[in-house]
Each structure stands twice: as C-alpha cells, then as structure tokens.
C-alpha positions in Angstrom: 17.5 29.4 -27.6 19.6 31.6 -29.4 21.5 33.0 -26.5 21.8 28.6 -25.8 23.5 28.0 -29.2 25.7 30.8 -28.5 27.0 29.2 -24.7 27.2 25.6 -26.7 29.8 27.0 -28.9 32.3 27.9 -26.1 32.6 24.5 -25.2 35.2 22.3 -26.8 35.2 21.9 -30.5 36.4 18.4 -30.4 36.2 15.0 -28.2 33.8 12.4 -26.9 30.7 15.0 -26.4 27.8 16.7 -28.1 28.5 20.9 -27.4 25.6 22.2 -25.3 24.5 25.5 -23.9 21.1 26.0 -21.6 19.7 28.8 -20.4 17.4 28.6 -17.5 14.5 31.2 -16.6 12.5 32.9 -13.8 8.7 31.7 -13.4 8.2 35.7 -14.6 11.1 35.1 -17.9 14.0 36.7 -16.2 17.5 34.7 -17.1 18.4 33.3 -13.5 21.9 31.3 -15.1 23.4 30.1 -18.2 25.7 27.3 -19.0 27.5 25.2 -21.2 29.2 21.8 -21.6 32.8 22.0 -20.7 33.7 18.4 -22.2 33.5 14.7 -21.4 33.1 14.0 -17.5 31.8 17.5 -16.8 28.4 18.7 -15.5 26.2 18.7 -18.6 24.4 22.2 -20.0 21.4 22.5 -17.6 23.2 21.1 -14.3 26.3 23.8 -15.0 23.8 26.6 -15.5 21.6 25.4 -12.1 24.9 24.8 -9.7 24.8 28.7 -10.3 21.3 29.6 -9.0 19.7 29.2 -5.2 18.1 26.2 -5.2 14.9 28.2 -4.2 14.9 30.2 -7.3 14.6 26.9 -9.4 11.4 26.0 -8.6 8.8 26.6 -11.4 12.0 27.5 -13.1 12.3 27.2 -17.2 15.1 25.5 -18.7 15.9 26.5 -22.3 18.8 23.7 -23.7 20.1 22.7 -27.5 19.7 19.1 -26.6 16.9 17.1 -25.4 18.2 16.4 -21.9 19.8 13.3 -21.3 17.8 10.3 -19.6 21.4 7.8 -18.5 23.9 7.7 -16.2 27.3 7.7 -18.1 30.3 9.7 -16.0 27.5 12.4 -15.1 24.0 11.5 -14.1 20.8 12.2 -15.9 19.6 15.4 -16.4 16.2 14.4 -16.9 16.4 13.6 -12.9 18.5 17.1 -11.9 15.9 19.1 -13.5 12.5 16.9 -11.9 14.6 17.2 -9.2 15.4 20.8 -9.1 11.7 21.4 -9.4 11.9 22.8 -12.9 8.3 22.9 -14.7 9.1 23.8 -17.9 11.8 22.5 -20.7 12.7 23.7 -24.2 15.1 22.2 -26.1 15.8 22.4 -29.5 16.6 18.5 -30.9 16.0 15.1 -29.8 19.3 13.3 -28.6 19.5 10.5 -31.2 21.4 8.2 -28.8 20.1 4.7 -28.0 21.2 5.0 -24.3 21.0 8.7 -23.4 17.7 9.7 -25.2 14.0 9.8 -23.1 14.8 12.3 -21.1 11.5 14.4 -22.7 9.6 11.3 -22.1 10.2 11.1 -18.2 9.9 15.3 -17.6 6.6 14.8 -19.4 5.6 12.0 -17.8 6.6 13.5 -14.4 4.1 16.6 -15.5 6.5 18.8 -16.7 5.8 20.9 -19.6 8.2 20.1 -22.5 8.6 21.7 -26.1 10.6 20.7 -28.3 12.2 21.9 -32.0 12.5 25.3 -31.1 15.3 26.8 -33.4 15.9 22.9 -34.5 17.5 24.0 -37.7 20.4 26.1 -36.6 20.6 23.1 -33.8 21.2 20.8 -36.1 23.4 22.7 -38.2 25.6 23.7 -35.6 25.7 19.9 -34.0 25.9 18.1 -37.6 29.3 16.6 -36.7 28.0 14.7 -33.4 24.7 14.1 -34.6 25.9 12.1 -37.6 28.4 10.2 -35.8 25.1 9.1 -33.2 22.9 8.5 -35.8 25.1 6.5 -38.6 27.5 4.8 -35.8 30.1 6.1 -37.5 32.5 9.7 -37.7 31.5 12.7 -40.0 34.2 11.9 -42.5 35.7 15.2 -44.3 38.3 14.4 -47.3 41.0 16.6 -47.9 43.6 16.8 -50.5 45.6 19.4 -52.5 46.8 19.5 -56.0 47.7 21.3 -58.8 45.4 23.3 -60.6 45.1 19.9 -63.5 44.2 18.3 -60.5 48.2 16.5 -60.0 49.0 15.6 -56.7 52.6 15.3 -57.3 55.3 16.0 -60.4 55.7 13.0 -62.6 59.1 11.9 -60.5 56.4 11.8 -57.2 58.1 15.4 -55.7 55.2 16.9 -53.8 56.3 18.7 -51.5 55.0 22.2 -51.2 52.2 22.2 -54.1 50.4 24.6 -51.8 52.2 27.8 -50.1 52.1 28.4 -46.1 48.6 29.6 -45.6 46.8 27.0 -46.9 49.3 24.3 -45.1 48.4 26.6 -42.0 45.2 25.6 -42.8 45.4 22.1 -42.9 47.1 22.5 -39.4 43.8 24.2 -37.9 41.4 21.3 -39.7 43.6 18.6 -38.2 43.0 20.3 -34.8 39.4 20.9 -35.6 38.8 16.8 -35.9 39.1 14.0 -33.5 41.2 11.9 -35.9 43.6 12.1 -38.9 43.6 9.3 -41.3 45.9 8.3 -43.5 46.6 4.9 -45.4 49.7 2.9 -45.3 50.9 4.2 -48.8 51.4 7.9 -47.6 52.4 6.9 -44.0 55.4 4.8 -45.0 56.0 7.3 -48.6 55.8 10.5 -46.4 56.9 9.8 -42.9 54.0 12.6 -41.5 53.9 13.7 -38.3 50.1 14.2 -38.2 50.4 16.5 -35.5 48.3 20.2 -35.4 50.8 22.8 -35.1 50.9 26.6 -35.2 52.8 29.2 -37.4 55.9 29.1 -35.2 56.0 25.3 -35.2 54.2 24.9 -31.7 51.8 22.3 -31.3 48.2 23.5 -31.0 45.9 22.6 -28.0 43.9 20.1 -29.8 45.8 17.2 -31.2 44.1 15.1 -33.2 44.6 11.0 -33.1 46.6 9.8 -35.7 44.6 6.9 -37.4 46.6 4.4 -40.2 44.4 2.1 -42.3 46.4 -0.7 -44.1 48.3 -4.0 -43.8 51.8 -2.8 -43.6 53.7 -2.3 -40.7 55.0 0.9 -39.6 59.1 1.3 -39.0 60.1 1.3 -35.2 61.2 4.8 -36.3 58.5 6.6 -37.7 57.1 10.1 -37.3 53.8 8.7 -35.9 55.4 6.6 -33.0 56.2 9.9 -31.7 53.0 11.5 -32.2 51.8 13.6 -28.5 48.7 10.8 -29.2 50.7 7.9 -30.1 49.0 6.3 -33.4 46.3 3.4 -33.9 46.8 1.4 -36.4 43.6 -0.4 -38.5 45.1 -3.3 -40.5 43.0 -4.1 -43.4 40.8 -2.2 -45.9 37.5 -2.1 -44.8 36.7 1.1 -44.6 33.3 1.0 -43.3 34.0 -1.4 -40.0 37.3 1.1 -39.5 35.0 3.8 -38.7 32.9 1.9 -37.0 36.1 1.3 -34.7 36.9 4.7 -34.2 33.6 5.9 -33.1 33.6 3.3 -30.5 36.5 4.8 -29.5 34.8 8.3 -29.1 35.8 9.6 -32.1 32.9 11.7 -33.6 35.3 13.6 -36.8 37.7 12.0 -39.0 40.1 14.1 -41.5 41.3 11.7 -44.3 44.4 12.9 -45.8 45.9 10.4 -47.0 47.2 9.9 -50.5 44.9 9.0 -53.9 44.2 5.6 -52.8 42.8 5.9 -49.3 40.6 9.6 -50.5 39.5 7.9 -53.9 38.0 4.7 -51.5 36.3 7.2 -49.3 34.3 8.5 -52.1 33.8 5.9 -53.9 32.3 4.0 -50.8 29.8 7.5 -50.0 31.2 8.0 -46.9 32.5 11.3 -47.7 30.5 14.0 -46.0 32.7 17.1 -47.0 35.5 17.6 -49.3 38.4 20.6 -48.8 40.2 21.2 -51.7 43.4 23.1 -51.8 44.5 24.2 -55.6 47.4 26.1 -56.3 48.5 27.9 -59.3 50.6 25.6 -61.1 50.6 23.4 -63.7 52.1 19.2 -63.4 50.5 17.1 -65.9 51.8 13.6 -65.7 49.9 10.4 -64.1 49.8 11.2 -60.6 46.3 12.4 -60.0 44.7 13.9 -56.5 41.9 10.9 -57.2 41.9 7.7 -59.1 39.1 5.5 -59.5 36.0 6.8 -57.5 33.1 4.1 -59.6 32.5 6.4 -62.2 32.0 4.6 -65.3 30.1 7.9 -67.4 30.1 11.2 -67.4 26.1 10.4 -66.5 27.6 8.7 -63.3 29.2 12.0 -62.4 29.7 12.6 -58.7 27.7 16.1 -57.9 28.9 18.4 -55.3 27.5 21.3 -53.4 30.3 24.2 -53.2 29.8 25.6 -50.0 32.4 28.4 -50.3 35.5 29.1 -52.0 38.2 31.1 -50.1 41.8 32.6 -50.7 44.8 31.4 -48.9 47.8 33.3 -50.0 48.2 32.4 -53.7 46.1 28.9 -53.2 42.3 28.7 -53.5 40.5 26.4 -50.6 36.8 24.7 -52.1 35.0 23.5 -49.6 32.2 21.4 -51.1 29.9 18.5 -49.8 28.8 15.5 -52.0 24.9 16.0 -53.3 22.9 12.5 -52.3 21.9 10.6 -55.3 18.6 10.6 -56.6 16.5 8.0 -58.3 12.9 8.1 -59.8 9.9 8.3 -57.4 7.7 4.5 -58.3 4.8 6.6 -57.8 5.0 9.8 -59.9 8.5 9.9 -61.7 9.3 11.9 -59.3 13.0 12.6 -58.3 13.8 11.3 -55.1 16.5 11.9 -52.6 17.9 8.8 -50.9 20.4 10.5 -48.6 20.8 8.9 -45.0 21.9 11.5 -43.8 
C-alpha cells in the first residue's frame, strides 16, 4: 500500500479526479504491475496496472489500490467489473470512495466472492487524498485562504499602495499555490481595484503547466479590457454573494480546490462563514499601520469568540515568513458529561 500511495502521487495534482496508485500481486506475493491514474478520461489505478500483465497471470491475482474501486460507468467503466472480470480474488484498498455514484464497488467483489480488505494504511490515505475527499463528501471545494500583509497585519499603506509588501520568493510562491489548485477566487473589489491576471507563472514570466480557473464572485461587471478576459482559461464570473451556493457551482464544474485571494472583504467572508479549510499567510518585515487591514470583520464579538488555528508549519521565503495554519473546529460542552466536544464536519 505504501508503494500504491507512492504511484498515486505521480499522477496529476489537480483536475476533475481523485489521484490513485494500485499495485497488483502474484497468487505467491510477487508484484506482477503497478499503476496509477493519469487524469480524467484515463484508465483508472487497477485497469492501468492490469493492461500491463498477461491476462493469464491475473487470475487469483491480488490487487492492492488507495481507493475502493469504483462501481459506475462515467468516461471509463467500473473497476469493480475489470477486476471480477480479470479474475482477481483478492482486493485491498485503503478508503471507501465517498461518492454517491461511484462507490459499491467492495460490495459487488464481495458479493461476487472475492476477498476484500479494506482500511489498510487508511490514514496516510486520507491525508494524502484530503483535497478530493472533502470536495466528495461536503459537495463543495477544499477552500484554502491566502493573503499577505505587513507584519501589523496591513494589507496596504494608508494611500491603498500595495504593491510588493512581500519580496519575490514568496510571490513565487503564490505562483506555485495558484497552480497547485483548480480555481483562483477573487471578489469584484480586487478584480476591478487590481486588474490581476490570475494566471500561474514561473520565475522567468512563463506560464506554468497547470493553470488554474479564474473564479470572480460579485455583482459588478468586469471591463471588456481586463486582465482576466485574457486569462489561458478565460474567467467565470459568480454574480452575487453567496458564498456557499458559489462553491457549490464550482464543484459541479469539477473543481475540487479553490485558492481565495482576493482582497479583505471576500477572505474575511470565507472565514467568517467556516469554510476556510487552510490559511497561508505571507508576512513581511515591515511596518504600515493605518486602517487597511488583511481581515475585517470575521463574527468575532470577544476575545472568548477567538478563532483558533492549528500552525502546521512556518517557513522562510527570502526576507518574508509563509504560516500555514488550518482553522481548529469549535467545540461545545458534551450534554452527557461536560465533556468538550468536537463538532467538525469535516
């Protein structure tokens, strides 16, 4: 399972697909093939690894995968019926697939007699597919919230100048986040304020592989000549405010990872609705004061209402310092002990 997680990561980072490595086995434990998932519309996991073995050598075969094989036909067919029908007897896997469509395929290998065991090395599984899974699960994208400010916590100089609070590395940075995520969101405010590209480039200025969508949330309309309309992408627009049912919109889209970046307003209303799922934070060593904070109002009324996080590393990036943190889930008081209890979703 191990050597499983380690094929899953070779395939695509981003996109409309949960990453997948399988590993499948001689009757006797010899490894006969390996494979991965190359993307949407490809042969899933445990059919790339078998197109590479004798279909002889499968029988009574072992299939070792990350996911619980799928049980649909979407643009590939089930893999519940490649492996019955490759004559595989055995199937590990690590966690159930959470969709409403594509999970069962462990019901109908078991049903068909096949031994199946599940929630081997389910941890790291889940750790390592915590993006996807979320979006399945919550019908909505892993939301991560980025911003950068002064080290008072200004995202701009009293006039509004921002531009660079942060040196290159850490813009670099951003750059390889926007490609690491299906979508960049920004709201109206910054999009008509900042003109952004969006775009994922490299040092040099080249784009990256991996562009993300460009995503604006608001009421106001875009000029005929702005940065986004010439985005590799092009840019979807989401008028309104409701954060919730705009998320909802882009995972129906296929968009599993969102990166918001834009501006006080749009960050603040991502927080302050909890559907923040990780915070990067980019400080530099300067000092702004003035009234034009990196957050404003987030519904904290107290310093008892005080939004916890979990700091999951800080980092150097040139003279800047990157915090990557994740919100902790509110807890309330157990009705049957006092008890505190954890109310995440998630």
């Amino acid at each position: 399972m191990r050597r499983a997680l380690e094929l899953a990561a070779r395939g695509p980072a981003v996109g409309d697909h949960a990453r997948v490595g399988a590993v499948v086995l001689s009757p006797d434990g010899a490894v006969l093939a390996e494979g991965w998932h190359r993307g949407a519309g490809t042969p899933h996991a445990e059919v790339d690894a078998m197109r590479q073995v004798d279909p002889a050598e499968l029988r009574g075969a072992t299939a070792v995968v990350t996911l619980e094989p799928c049980d649909h036909t979407g643009r590939t067919g089930p893999c519940s019926v490649a492996l019955l029908d490759a004559g595989v007897t055995r199937v590990v896997y690590a966690v159930d697939d959470p969709g409403a469509v594509s999970h069962g395929g462990a019901d109908r290998l078991r049903a068909a007699g096949v031994q199946v065991v599940s929630g081997v090395l389910a941890d790291q599984a889940e750790a390592f597919l915590e993006r996807w899974l979320l979006s399945v699960r919550l019908g909505r994208p892993w939301v991560t919230v980025k911003w950068a400010s002064s080290l008072d916590g200004r995202a701009a100089a009293a006039d509004g100048s921002s531009r660079w609070i942060t040196g290159a590395a850490a813009r670099q940075h951003v750059h390889e986040q926007r490609a690491a995520h299906d979508a960049v969101l920004v709201g109206t405010g910054t999009a008509l304020a900042d003109d952004p590209s969006l775009t994922a480039r490299g040092d040099a200025g080249e784009f990256l592989a991996d562009q993300p969508l460009p995503v604006v949330l608001g009421d106001r309309p875009l000029p005929a000549d702005a940065a986004l309309r010439r985005h590799p992408r092009g840019v979807v627009t989401i008028p309104g405010h409701d954060l919730e049912a705009a998320l909802r919109s882009l995972r129906d889209r296929g968009v599993h990872s969102v990166l918001v970046e834009g501006g006080p307003t749009v960050a603040s209303a991502v927080i302050a609705a909890g559907l923040a799922d990780e915070l990067l934070v980019y400080l530099a060593p300067v000092l702004l004061g003035g009234p034009r904070v990196a957050l404003d109002d987030i519904g904290v009324g107290s310093i008892h209402g005080a939004r916890s996080l979990r700091v999951l590393s800080t980092s150097s990036l040139g003279p800047d310092l990157l915090v990557r943190a994740r919100p902790v889930p509110p807890r309330t008081t157990s009705p049957v002990d006092g008890a505190p209890t954890d109310r995440s979703t998630t």
